[in-house]
Each structure stands twice: as C-alpha cells, then as structure tokens.
VEXDREN-2710 file (C-alpha; in Angstrom, 1 decimal):
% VEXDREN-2710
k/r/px/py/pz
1/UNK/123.7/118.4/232.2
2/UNK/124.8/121.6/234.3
3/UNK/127.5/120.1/236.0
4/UNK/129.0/118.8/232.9
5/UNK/128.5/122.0/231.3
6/UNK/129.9/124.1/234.7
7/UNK/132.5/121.6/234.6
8/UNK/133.6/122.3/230.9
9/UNK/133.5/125.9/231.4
10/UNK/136.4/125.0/234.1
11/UNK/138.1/123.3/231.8
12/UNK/137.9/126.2/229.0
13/UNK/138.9/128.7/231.7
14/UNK/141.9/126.4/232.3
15/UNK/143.3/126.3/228.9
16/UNK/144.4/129.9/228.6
17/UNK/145.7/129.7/232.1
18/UNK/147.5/126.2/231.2
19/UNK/148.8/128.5/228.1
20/UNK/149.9/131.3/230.3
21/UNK/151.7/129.3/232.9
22/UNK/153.8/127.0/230.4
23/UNK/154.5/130.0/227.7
24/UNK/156.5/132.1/230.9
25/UNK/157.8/128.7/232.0
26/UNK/159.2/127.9/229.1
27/UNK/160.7/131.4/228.5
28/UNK/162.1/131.0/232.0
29/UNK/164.3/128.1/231.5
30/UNK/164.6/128.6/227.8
31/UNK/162.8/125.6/226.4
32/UNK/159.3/125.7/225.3
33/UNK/159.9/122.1/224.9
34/UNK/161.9/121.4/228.3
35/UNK/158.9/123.5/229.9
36/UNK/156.2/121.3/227.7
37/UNK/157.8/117.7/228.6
38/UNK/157.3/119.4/232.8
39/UNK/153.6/120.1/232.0
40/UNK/153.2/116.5/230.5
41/UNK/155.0/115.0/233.4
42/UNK/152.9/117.0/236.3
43/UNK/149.6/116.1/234.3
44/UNK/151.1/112.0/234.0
45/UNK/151.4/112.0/237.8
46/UNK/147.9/113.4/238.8
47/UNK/146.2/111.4/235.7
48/UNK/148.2/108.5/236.9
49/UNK/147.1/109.2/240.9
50/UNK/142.7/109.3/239.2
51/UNK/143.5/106.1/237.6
52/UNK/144.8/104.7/241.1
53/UNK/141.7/105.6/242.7
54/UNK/139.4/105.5/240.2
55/UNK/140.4/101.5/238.6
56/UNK/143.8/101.0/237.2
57/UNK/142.2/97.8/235.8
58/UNK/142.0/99.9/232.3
59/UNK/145.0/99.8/231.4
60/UNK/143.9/95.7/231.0
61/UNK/141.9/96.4/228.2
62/UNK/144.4/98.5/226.2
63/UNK/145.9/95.7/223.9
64/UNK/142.4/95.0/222.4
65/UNK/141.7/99.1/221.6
66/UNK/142.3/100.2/217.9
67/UNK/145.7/101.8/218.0
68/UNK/144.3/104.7/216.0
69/UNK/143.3/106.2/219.2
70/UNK/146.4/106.8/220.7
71/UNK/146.6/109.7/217.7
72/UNK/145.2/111.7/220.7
73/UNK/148.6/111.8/222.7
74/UNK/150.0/113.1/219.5
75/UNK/147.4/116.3/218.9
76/UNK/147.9/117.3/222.4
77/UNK/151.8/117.2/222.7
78/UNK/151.1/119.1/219.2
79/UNK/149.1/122.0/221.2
80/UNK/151.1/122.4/224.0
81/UNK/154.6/122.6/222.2
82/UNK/152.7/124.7/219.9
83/UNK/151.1/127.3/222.1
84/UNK/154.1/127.1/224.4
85/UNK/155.8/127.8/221.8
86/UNK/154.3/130.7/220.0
87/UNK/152.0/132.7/222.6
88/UNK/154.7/134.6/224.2
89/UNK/155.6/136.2/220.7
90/UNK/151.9/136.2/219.4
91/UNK/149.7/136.7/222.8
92/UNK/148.0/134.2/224.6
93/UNK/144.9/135.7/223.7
94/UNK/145.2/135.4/219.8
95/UNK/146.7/132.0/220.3
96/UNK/143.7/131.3/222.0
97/UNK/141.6/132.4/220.3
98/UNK/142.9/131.1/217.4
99/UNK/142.9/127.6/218.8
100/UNK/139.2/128.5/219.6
101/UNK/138.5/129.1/215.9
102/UNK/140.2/125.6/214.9
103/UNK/138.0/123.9/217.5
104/UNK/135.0/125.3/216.4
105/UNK/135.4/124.0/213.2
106/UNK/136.8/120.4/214.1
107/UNK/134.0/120.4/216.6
108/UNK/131.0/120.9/214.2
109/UNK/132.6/118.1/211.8
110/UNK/132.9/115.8/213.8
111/UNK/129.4/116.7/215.1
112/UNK/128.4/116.6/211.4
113/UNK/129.5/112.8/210.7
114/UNK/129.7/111.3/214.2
115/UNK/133.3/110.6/214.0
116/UNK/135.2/108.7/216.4
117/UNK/132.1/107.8/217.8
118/UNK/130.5/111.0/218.7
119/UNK/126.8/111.6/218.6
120/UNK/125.8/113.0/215.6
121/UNK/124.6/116.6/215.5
122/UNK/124.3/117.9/211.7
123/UNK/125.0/121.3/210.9
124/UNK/121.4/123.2/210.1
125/UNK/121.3/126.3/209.3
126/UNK/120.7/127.7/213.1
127/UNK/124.1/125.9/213.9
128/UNK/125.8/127.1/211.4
129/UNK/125.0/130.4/211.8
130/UNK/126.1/130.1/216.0
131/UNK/129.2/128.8/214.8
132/UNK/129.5/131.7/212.1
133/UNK/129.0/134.4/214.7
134/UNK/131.2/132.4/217.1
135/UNK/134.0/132.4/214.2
136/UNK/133.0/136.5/213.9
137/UNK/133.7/137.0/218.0
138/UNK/136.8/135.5/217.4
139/UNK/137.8/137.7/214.3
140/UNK/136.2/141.1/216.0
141/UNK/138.3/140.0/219.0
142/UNK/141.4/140.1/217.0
143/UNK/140.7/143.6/214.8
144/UNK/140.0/145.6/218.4
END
C-alpha cells in the first residue's frame, strides 16, 4: 500500500510539472494544441515502449472491450488542451488547483456508486467532511 501510495504522490507531483512544461511549450511555438499533440506523441512512444516490454499481447483483447471505455482518451486530450491552454493566462497553480477541486468531486462519486468498476467507498459523514476541508484548502489557496 505505501508504494502505491508513494507512487501516486509521484504522479500528483507530476501533473503540475506536466502543466508547467506544455503551457510554456505551447506559448513557445504558438499552439497550445501543436504543443498538446507533442506531449501526446512523447507519452505514445514511452507507453508504447511499457507495452513492448511489459506484453503487447493486449492489444489482442481490445475488440471484445466495451467501447465506452475509450471515453478516457477523450477526457485526457480534454485536460491537457485545456490546461495547456488556459494556465499561462490563469496560473498553473489555480488551474491546478482547480482541476484538484473537479477531481475531488468526480472522485468521491465514483467512490460513492462504484462506477466503472471501482470499489465502492460511500460517502459518511467523516469523508465528507475530508473532502469539504479539502474543497476549503483549495478555495483558501485561491483568496491568499
């Protein structure tokens, strides 16, 4: 359990670096959506070099998944042409921590009502009240 959690704290560090890095790379060569389609290329390439290792026998299995799925692809291009796209005028911190507030809530409904699979994890009072003082850090962090 720590690793996965030391390894999602990685990850969390990575996004406003990953929001950093394409915002100025778009403003560099004057497309947020020229700089987004390089992020998406890099990460193809190393995602495609794990699935070489790891078993590209996968992709085998695709034609029988529920197409619904592939939504995913979409909500991702979504947040990086978004953030790439509005963090150098608005700050990559309150894009962030905007995007933090969305996930909170997505997070706990999903939670909530299992959806797509996900262990369920109801919102009690205690939870809700960590994801209300969550919600607050995010607001205080904006009024300072």
């Amino acid at each position: 359990m720590a690793q996965h959690a030391f390894t999602m704290v990685l990850a969390g560090i990575g996004i406003p670096i990953l929001a950093a890095l394409n915002a100025a790379l778009g403003a560099k060569i004057g497309s947020p959506a020229a700089a987004a389609t390089v992020l998406f290329t890099v990460a193809f390439i190393s995602c495609a070099c794990v699935v070489l290792v790891t078993g590209p026998e996968a992709f085998l299995r695709l034609g029988g998944t529920p197409k619904h799925l592939f939504f995913a692809g979409v909500l991702i291009a979504f947040y990086v042409l978004s953030i790439t796209y509005i963090a150098p005028s608005f700050g990559i911190g309150n894009a962030v921590f905007f995007v933090l507030l969305g996930q909170l809530i997505s997070a706990a409904v999903i939670d909530h009502f299992g959806l797509f699979g996900a262990r369920i994890s109801p919102i009690n009072p205690t939870r809700a009240l960590g994801i209300a003082v969550m919600a607050a850090g995010v607001f205080i962090t904006q009024k300072v």
